[in-house]
C-alpha positions in Angstrom: 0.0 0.0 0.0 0.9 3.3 -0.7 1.2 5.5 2.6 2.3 9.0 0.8 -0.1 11.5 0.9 -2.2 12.1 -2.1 -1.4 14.4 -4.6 -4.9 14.8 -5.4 -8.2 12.5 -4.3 -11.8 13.1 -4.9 -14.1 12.1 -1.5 -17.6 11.2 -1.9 -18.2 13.6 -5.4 -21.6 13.1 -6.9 -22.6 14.3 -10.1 -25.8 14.4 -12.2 -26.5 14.2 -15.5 -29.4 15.4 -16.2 -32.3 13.7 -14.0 -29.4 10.8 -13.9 -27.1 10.4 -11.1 -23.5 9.9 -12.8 -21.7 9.7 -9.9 -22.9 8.5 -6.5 -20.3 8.7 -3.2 -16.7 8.4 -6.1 -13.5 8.3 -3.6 -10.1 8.2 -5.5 -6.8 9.2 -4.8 -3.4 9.3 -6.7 -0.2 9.4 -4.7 3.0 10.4 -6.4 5.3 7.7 -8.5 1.5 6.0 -9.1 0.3 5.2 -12.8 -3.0 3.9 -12.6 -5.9 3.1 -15.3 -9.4 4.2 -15.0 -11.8 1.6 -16.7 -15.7 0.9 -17.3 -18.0 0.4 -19.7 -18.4 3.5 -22.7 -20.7 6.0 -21.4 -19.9 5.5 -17.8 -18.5 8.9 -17.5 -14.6 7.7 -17.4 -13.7 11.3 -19.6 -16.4 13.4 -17.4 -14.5 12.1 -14.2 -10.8 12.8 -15.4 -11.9 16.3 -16.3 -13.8 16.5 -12.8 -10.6 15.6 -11.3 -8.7 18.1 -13.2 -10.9 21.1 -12.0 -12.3 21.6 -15.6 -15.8 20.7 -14.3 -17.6 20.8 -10.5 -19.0 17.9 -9.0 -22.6 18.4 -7.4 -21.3 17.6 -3.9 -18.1 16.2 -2.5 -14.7 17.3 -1.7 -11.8 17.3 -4.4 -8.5 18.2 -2.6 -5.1 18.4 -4.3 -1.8 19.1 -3.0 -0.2 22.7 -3.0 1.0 23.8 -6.2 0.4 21.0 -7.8 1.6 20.7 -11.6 -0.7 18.5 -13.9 -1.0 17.8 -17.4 -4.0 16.8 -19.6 -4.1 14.8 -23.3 -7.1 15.1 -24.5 -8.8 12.1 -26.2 -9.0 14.3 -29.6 -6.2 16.8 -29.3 -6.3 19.9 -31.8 -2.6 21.7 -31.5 -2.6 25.4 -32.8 0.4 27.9 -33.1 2.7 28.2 -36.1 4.4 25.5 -35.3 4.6 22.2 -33.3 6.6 23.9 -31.1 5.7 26.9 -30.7 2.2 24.6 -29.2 4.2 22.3 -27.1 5.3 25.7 -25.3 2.5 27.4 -24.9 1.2 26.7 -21.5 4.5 27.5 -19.7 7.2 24.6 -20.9 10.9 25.2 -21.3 11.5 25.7 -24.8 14.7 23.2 -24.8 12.7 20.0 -22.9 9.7 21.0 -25.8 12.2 20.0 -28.2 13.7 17.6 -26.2 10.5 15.5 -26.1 9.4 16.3 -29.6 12.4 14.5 -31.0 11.9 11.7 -28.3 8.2 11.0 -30.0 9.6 11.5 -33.7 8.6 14.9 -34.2 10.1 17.8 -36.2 9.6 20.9 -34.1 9.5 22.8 -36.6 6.7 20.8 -38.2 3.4 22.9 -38.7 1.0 22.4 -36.3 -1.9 22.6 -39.0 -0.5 19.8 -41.5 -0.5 16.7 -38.9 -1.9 13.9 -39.3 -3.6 12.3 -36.3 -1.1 10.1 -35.3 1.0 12.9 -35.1 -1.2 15.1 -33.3 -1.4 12.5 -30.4 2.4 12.6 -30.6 2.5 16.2 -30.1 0.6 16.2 -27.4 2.2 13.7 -25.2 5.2 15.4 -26.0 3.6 19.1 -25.0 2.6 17.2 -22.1 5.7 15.9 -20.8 8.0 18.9 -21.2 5.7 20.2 -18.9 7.4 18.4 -16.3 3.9 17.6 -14.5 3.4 16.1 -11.1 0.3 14.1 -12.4 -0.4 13.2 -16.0 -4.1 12.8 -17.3 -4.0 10.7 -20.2 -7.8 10.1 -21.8 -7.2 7.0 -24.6 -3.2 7.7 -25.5 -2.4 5.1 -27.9 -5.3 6.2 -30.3 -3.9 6.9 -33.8 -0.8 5.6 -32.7 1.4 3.1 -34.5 2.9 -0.2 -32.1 6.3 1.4 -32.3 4.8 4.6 -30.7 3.1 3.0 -28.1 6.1 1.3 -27.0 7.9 4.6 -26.7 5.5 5.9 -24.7 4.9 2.6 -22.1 9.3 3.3 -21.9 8.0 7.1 -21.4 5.8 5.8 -18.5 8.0 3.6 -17.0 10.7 6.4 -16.1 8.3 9.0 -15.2 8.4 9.8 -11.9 4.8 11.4 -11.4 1.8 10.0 -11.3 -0.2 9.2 -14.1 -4.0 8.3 -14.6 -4.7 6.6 -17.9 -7.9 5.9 -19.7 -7.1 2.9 -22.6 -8.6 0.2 -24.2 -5.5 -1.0 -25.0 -5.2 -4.1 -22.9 -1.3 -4.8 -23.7 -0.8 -0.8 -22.9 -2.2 -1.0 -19.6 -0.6 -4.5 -18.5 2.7 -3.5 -19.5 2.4 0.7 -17.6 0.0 0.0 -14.3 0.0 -0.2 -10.6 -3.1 0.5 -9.6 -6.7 -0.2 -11.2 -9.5 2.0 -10.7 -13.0 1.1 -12.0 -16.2 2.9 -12.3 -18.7 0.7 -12.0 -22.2 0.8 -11.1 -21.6 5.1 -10.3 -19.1 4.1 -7.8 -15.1 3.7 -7.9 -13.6 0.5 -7.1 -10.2 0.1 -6.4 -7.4 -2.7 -7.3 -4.3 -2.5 -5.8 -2.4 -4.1 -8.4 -1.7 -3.5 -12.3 -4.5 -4.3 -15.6 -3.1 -7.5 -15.4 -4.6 -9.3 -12.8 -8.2 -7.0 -13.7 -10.3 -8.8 -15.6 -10.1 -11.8 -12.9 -10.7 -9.8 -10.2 -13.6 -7.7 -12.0 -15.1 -10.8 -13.1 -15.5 -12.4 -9.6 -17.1 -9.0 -8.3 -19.6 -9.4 -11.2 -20.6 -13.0 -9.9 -21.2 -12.4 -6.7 -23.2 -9.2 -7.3 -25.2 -11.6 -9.2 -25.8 -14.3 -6.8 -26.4 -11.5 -4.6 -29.3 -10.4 -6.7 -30.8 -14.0 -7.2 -30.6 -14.1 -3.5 -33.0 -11.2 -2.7 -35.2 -12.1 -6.0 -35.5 -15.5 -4.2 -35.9 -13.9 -0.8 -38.9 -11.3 -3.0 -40.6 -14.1 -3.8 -40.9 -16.0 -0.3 -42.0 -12.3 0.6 -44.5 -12.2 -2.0 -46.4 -15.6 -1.4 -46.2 -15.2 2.7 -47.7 -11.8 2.4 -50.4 -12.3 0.2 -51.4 -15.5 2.2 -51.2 -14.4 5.3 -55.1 -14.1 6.5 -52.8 -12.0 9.5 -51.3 -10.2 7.2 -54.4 -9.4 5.2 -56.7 -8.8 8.2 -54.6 -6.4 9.8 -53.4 -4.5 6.7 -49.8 -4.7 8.0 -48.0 -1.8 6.7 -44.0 -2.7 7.9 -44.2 -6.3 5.7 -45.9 -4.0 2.6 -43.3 -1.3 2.9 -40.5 -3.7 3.8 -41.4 -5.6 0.3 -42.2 -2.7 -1.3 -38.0 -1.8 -0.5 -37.3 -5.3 -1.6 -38.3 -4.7 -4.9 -37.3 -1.2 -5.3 -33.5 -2.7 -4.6 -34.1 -5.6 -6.9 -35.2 -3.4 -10.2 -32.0 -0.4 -8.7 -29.9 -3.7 -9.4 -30.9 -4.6 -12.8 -30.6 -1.2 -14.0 -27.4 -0.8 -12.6 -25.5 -4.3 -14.2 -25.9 -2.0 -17.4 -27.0 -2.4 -21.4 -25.4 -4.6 -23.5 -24.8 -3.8 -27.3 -26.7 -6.4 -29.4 -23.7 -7.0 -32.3 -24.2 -9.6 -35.5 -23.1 -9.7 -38.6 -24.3 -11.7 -41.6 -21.5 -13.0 -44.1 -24.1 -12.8 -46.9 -23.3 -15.0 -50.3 -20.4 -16.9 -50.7 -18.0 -15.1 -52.2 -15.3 -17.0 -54.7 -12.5 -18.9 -53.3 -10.3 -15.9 -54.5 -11.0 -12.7 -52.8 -8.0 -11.0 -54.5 -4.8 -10.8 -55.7 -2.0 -8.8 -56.4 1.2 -9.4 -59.1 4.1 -7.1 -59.2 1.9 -4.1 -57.7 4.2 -0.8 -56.9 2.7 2.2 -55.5 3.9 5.3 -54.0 3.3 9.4 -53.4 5.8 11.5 -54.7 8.9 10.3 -54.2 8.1 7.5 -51.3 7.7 4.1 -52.4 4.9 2.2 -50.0 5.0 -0.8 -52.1 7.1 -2.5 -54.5 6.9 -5.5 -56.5 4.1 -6.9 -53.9 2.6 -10.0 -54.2 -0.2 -11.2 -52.6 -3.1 -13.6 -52.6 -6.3 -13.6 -50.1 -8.6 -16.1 -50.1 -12.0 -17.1 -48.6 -12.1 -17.0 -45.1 -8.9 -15.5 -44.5 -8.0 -13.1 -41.5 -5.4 -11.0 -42.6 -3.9 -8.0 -40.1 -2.0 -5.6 -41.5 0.6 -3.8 -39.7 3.5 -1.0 -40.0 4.5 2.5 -38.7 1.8 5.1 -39.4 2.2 6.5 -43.0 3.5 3.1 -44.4 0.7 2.5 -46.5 -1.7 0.4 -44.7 -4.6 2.5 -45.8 -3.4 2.6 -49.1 -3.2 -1.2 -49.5 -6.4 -2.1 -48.3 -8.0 0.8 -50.9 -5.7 -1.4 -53.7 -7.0 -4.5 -52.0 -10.5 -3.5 -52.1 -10.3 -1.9 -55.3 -11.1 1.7 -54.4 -7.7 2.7 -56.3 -5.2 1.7 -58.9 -1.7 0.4 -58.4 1.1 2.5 -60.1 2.2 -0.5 -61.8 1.4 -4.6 -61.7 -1.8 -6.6 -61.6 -4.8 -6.5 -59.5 -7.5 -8.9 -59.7 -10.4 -9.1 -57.3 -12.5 -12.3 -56.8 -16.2 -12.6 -57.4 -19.3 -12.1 -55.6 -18.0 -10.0 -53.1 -20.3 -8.0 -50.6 -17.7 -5.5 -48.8 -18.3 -3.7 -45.7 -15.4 -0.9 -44.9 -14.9 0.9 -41.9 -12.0 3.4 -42.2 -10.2 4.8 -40.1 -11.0 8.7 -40.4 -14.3 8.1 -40.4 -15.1 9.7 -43.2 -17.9 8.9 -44.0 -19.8 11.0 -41.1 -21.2 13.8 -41.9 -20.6 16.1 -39.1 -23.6 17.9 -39.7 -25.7 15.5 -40.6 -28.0 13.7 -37.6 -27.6 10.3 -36.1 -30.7 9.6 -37.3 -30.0 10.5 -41.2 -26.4 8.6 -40.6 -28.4 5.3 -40.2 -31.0 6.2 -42.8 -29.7 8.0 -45.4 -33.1 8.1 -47.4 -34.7 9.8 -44.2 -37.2 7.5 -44.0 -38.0 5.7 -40.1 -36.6 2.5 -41.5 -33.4 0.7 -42.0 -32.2 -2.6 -43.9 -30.2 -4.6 -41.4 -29.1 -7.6 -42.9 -31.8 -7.8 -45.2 -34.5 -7.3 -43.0 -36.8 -3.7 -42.1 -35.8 -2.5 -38.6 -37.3 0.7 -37.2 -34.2 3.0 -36.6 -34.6 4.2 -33.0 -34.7 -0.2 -32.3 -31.2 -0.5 -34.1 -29.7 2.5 -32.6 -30.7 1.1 -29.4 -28.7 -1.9 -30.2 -25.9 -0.1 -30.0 -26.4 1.7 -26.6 -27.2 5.1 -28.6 -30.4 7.2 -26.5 -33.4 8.1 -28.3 -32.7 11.7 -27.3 -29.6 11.3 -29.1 -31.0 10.6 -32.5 -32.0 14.4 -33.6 -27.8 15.4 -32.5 -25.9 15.6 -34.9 -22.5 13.4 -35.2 -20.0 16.0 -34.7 -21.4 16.2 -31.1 -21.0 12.1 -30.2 -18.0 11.0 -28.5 -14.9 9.1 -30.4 -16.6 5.8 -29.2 -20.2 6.7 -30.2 -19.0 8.0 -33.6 -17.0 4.4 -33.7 -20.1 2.2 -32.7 -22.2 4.2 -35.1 -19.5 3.3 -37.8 -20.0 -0.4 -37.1 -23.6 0.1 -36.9 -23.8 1.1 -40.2 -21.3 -1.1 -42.0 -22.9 -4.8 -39.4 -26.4 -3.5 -41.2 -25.4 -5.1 -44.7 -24.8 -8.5 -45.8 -20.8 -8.6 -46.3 -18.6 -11.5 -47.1 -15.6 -9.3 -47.2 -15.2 -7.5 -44.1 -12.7 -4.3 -43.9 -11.7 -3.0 -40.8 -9.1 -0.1 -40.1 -8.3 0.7 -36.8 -12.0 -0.9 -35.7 -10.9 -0.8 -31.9 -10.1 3.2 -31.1 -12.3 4.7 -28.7 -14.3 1.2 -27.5 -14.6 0.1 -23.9 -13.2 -3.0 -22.9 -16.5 -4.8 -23.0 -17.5 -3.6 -26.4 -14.3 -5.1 -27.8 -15.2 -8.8 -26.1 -18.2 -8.7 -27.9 -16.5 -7.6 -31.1 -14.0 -10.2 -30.9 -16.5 -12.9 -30.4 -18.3 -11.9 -33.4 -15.5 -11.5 -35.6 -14.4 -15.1 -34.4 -17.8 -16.4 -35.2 -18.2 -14.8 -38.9 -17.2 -16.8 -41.8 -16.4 -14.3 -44.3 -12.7 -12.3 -44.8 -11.5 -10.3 -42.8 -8.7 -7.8 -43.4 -7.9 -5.5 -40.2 -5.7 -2.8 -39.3 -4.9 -2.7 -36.0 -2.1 -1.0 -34.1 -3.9 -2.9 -30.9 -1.4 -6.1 -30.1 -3.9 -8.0 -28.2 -6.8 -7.5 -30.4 -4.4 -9.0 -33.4 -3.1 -11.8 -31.8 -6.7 -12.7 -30.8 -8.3 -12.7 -34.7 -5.5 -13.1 -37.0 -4.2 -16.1 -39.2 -1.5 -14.3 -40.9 0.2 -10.7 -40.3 1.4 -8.8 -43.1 3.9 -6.1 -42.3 5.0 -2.7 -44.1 8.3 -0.7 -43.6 7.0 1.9 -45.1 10.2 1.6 -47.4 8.4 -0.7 -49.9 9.4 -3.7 -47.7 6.7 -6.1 -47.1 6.9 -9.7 -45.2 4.0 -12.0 -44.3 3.7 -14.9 -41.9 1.3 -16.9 -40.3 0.0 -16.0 -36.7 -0.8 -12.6 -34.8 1.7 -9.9 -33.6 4.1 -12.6 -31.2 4.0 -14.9 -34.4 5.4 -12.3 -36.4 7.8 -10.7 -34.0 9.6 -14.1 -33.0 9.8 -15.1 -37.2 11.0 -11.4 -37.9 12.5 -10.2 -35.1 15.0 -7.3 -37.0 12.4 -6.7 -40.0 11.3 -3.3 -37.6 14.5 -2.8 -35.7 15.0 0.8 -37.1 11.9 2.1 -36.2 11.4 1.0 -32.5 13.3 4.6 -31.6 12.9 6.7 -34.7 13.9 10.3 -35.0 12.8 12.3 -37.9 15.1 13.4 -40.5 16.2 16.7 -41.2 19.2 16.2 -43.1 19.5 16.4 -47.1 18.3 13.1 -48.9 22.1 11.2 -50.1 22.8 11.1 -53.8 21.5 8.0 -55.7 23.5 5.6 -57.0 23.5 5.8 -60.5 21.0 2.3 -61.8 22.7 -0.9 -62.8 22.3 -2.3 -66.1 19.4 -4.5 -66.4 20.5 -8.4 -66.7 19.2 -10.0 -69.6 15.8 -11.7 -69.2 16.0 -15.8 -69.2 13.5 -17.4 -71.7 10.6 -17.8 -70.4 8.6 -21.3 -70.5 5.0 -21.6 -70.9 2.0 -23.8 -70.0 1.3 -26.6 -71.9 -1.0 -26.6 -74.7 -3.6 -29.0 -72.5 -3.3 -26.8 -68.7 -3.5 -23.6 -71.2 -6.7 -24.9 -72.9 -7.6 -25.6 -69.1 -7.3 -22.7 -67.8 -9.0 -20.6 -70.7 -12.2 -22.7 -70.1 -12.2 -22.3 -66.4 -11.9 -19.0 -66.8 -15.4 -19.1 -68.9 -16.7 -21.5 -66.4 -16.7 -20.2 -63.1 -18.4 -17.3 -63.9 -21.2 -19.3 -65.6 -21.5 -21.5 -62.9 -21.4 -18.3 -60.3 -24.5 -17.0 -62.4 -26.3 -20.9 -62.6 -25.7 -20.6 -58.8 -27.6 -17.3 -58.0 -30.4 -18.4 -60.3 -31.2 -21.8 -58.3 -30.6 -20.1 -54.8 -33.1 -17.5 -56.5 -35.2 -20.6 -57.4 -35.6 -22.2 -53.7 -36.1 -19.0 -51.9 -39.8 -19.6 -53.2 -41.7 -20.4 -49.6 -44.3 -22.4 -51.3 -41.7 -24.4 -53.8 -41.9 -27.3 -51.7 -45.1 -27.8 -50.8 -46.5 -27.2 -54.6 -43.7 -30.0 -55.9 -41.5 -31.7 -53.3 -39.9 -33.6 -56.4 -38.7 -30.2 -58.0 -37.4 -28.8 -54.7 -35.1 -31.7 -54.3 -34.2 -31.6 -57.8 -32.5 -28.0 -57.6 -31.5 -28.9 -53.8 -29.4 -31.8 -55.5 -28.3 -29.2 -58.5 -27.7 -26.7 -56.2 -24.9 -28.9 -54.3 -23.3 -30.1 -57.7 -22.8 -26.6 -59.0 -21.0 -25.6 -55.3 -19.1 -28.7 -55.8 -18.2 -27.6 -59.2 -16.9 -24.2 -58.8 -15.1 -25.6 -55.4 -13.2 -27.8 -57.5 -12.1 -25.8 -60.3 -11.5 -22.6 -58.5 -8.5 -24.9 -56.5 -7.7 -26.6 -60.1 -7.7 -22.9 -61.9 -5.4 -21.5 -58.8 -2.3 -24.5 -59.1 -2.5 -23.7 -63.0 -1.7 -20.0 -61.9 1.0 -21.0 -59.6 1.8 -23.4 -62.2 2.0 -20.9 -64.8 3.7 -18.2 -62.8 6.7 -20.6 -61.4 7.5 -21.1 -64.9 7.5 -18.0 -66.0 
């Protein structure tokens, strides 16, 4: 236990929003040298009571108390630098010019940089930078490693480690917090519960707490219902209108219903994986691509195929985005060959966003056409029902999105792509912003779906938890993929990101190029035989035919009365149906070894 006296602590606060009580008797206390995580469910006011204990809002009641002169620093969940330049921000609230630049360069920044032209990932950078050369006492961090890359994240948990104040951290980064905390501090049914040890050992601990609260409740519903039977048949009881027992039940109940309120909503997440697509989902030959004069790709070669889960990893600005878009076919390569599969239904959720409307309402966000409807997986569902689902208020449907949180405008994101039948399911960055329970259920769902998946994901845990191969980017046009998750990757390549695990940025003059080699000559190149060639020309006719002959029979037996006007006929396309899968199994794998075949002679 810590016996130093707090360097700030919160006693019995209470806070109301609305006619809602947020907060309800909160204690906590941080001692100097403590880093400790704040966790609980979205919407449990986790940001509201960082800010409360920063003295940028007043509780209702309560006592906040903070040691004299205290120095703290605050990263905001979405920070928004300003000034001319990065530095001229990171100074602006009082920090020595020399530890500004000091820190920028420790978190790869150019202090010179302008402050207008970063890109999120470098915004967060800045600011934890801004915020260290502050040299702060205590350090509010609300959800660090968004935007961040891996690399960045582990500069800050080194960051952490050798701080000596205290620090109080909001993440849904599980790795993050095992690897930086002491102390756990959870916000749970409007109260703060303290673990004296770090994220680690949470889950275990919060878990058991769960249970017993609800044995506990079964306990007084069983004790309710003893109550209820002796009371009303009691002739005593009845006779002499006995108003202790009434109001005594009368409590009993009101606890019981306080209870179920408080264990909280659940969101209600599905997906449907739709049609099948082909085997291939896509595949890229020789495919270079770059912006100016920075190669992201080159001379990649890739192929993804049904019911693959592919993570996609690198620094920020290695291209990640950019190969999914090629992947997906949203834009062209500079040069090579990109060929998409068929019959693919794609869901994309990227990573900016960007396809909110700030303006626009949550309402109109779900349906676009404005009508009270929306399709979810192919079925009508009133909108206020589905948004609902995803623990959005009905008061909440007339704001407009600018004014949701980062992890409302995420859930609203995968509201809108879970609504449609996809068999190709893109998601980049999908776990920025979500509370710990919201990923759980979004793991268990993507586990369960039997489509594709490609992610991008800078969250460790979350990788090694989904993925079946890693593909990594150096942002140089290096690429390397290997089965597994993150550890997988790391132990098969464990120097392929050496030179970026402390990267400074570059102000020096780009070195002279080497003047080109001469091309060698090309050997000859063999071909296919006449018979595989034939082979492969008429697969290439089939499987599109068969694709179509597919459609039209599932079209066929999605009659409801088929079978009970001819029984004979709905076996007969049944039977067809299976042959045709069969079929276009088959010579999908025969028409992908004559491409291997073809390209290893070539």
């Amino acid at each position: 236990m810590n016996t130093k006296a707090p360097l700030l602590a919160l006693k019995d606060v209470r806070l109301m929003d609305g006619m809602n009580p947020l907060f309800d008797g909160v204690d906590i206390a941080l001692e100097p040298g403590v880093r400790a995580c704040l966790v609980g469910k979205n919407g449990a006011g986790k940001s509201t009571l960082m800010r409360l204990m920063a003295g940028l809002i007043e509780a209702d009641s309560g006592e906040r108390t903070l040691m004299q002169g205290l120095r703290y620093a605050y990263v905001l969940q979405e920070p928004q630098p300003d000034g001319d330049t990065v530095l001229d921000w990171a100074i602006s609230d009082g920090a020595e010019s020399y530890l500004a630049e000091a820190e920028l360069f420790e978190f790869g920044l150019d202090p010179q940089t302008s402050a207008a032209s970063l890109s999120g990932g470098e915004k967060r950078r800045a600011a934890l930078a801004k915020a260290f050369a502050e040299e702060p006492d205590l350090i509010f961090l609300d959800e660090p490693t968004n935007h961040l890359d891996i690399f960045a994240i582990e500069a800050l948990e080194e960051r952490l480690k050798s701080f000596r104040g205290a620090a109080l951290i909001v993440s849904h980064d599980r790795t993050f917090l095992e690897r930086v905390t002491q102390r756990c501090y959870w916000l749970y049914d409007r109260k703060i519960m303290r673990l004296d040890a770090g994220y680690a050992t949470f889950e275990g601990w919060s878990e058991k707490i769960v249970e017993e609260q609800a044995e506990s409740l079964r306990r007084l519903e069983k004790a309710i219902e003893r109550e209820t039977k002796t009371f009303y048949s009691s002739i005593t009881a009845r006779r002499t209108r006995n108003e202790g027992r009434a109001a005594r039940l009368q409590a009993m109940r009101a606890d019981a219903a306080e209870r179920v309120k408080n264990l909280g909503k659940t969101m209600e997440m599905s997906i449907d994986s739709g049609g099948t697509s082909g085997k291939l989902v896509a595949e890229l030959k020789g495919v270079s691509k770059g912006f100016g004069d920075k190669t992201l790709l080159n001379n990649f070669s890739t192929r993804i195929m049904r019911g693959d889960r592919l993570a996609i990893v690198g620094p920020n600005g290695a291209g990640k985005s950019t190969l999914v878009k090629l992947l997906i076919g949203q834009i062209n390569a500079d040069s090579g060959e990109i060929k998409l599969g068929t019959n693919l239904e794609t869901a994309y959720l990227d990573q900016g966003r960007d396809t909110l409307k700030g303006e626009e309402t949550l309402w109109d966000a779900l349906a676009n056409s404005g009508s009270d409807q929306i399709m979810v997986q192919g079925q009508p569902k009133h909108v206020a029902g589905y948004a609902k689902e995803f623990l959005f208020r009905e008061n909440q449907l007339r704001q407009p999105v600018k004014s949701l949180s980062g992890g409302e405008r995420n859930r609203l994101q995968l509201a809108r792509a879970l609504a449609k039948s996809t068999n190709l399911l893109v998601l980049d960055e999908p776990t920025n912003d979500l509370d710990m329970d919201t990923l759980d259920l979004l793991e268990d769902m993507l586990a369960d779906y039997d489509g594709t998946l490609i992610l991008v994901s800078h969250d460790r845990d979350f990788i090694d938890r989904l993925a079946t191969s890693t593909l990594a980017l150096n942002g140089k046009g290096k690429t390397v993929e290997t089965p597994g998750g993150w550890q997988d990757f790391l132990r098969q390549n464990p120097e392929f990101f050496t030179e970026l695990s402390h990267r400074t940025p570059t102000v020096s003059k780009p070195a002279a190029k080497a003047p080109a080699p001469k091309p060698a000559p090309k050997p000859a190149t063999k071909k296919l035989s006449y018979k595989d060639q034939k082979r492969l020309e008429d697969l290439n006719a089939l499987m599109p035919k068969w694709q179509a002959e597919i459609k039209n029979t599932e079209a066929a037996l999605s009659d409801p009365d088929l079978y009970a006007r001819s029984p004979a006929k709905f076996d007969a396309l049944m039977k067809t149906l299976e042959k045709l899968k069969t079929d276009l199994e088959n010579g999908e794998l025969e028409w992908l070894e004559l491409e291997e075949k073809r390209e290893a002679l070539t």
